[in-house]
N, C-alpha and C positions, 0 to 999 in steps of 0.2 A: 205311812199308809198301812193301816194293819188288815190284816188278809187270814185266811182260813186254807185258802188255795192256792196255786201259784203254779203257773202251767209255760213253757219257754221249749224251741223250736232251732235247732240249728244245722245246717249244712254242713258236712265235711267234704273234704275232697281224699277217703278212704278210704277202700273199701268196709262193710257193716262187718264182716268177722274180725277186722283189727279193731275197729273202736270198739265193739262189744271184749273183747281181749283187755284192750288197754283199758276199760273202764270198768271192769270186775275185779283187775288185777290190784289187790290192797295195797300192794309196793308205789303205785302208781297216783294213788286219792292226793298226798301232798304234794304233788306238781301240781296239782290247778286247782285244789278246792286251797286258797290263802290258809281259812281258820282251821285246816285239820294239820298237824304235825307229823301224826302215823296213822298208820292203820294195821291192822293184822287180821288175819280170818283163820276159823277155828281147822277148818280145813282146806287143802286143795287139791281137786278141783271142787268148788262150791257147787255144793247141791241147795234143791231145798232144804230148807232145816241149818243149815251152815248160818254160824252167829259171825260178824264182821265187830272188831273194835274199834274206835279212833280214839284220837287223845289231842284234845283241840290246843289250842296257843295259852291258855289257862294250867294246861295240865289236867283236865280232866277227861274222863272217859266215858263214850257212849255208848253203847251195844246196839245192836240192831241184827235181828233174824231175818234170811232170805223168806220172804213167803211165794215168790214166784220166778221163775228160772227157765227161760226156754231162748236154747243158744243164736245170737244172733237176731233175738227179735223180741224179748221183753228180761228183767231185771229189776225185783220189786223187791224194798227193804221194811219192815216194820220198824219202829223202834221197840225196846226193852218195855218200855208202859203202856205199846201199845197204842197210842196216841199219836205219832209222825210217821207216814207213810210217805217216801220216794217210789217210787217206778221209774225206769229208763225204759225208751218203746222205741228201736231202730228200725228202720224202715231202709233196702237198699236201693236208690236210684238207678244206678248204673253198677256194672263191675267197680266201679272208681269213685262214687261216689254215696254217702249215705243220710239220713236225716235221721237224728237223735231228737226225739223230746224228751224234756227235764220236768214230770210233772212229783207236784211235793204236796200233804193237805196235811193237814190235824184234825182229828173228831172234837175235840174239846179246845176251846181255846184259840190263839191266834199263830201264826208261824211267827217263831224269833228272831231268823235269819234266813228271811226268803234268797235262794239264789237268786242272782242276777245273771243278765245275758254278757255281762263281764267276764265270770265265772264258767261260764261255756267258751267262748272265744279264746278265756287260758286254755279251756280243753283242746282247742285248735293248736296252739302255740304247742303246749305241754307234747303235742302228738309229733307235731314239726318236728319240735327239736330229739323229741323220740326216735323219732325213723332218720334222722341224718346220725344221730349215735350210734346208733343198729348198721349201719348203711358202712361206716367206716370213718 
């Protein structure tokens, strides 16, 4: 199914300042995204402007500049050519509970490796098993 857009919706059961935490924090990207192996960012705390790297299961590396940053309620990456945009948009339901959408497009061209709602669900798992390591 080749796509342009790709928009994915998911529930946690944790508060929006820890998912927003755990999901900016580059140490954190290869516990649930499979294809990325590292990640680093050029600084922290990330602002706009701050470049993020990854380095996929290839070995290769992708850059991407924050273009939008406001704590807790949106997380938007460009790529390097400019061409793939992510956004992350947290929304909190409750003290305990928050909804993350995973929206991703390209201006030119088709996306390569649309996330799936697989890929979010590790993000559930990835966060579990986070907070019981944290916990003790």
């Amino acid at each position: 199914m080749n796509k342009k857009s790709n928009k994915l919706t998911i529930q946690l059961d944790k508060p929006v300042r820890k998912v927003f935490a755990f999901t900016i924090n580059a140490k954190n990207t290869p516990l649930w995204i499979d294809s990325i192996v590292k990640e680093e960012t050029s600084e922290w705390p990330v602002k706009v402007g701050s470049v993020y790297k990854n380095q996929n299961k290839a070995g290769q590396w992708s850059e991407y500049t924050v273009t939008a940053l406001k704590e807790n309620v949106i997380f938007e990456l460009l790529s390097k050519d400019k061409n793939y945009h992510v956004r992350y948009t947290y929304r909190a339901i409750n003290a305990e509970t928050c909804e993350l959408e995973y929206f991703e497009w390209v201006d030119r061209g088709e996306l390569e490796e649309p996330f799936t709602l697989n890929t979010l669900k590790k993000l559930k798992s990835a966060m579990g098993v986070n907070r019981k390591r944290l916990d003790g």
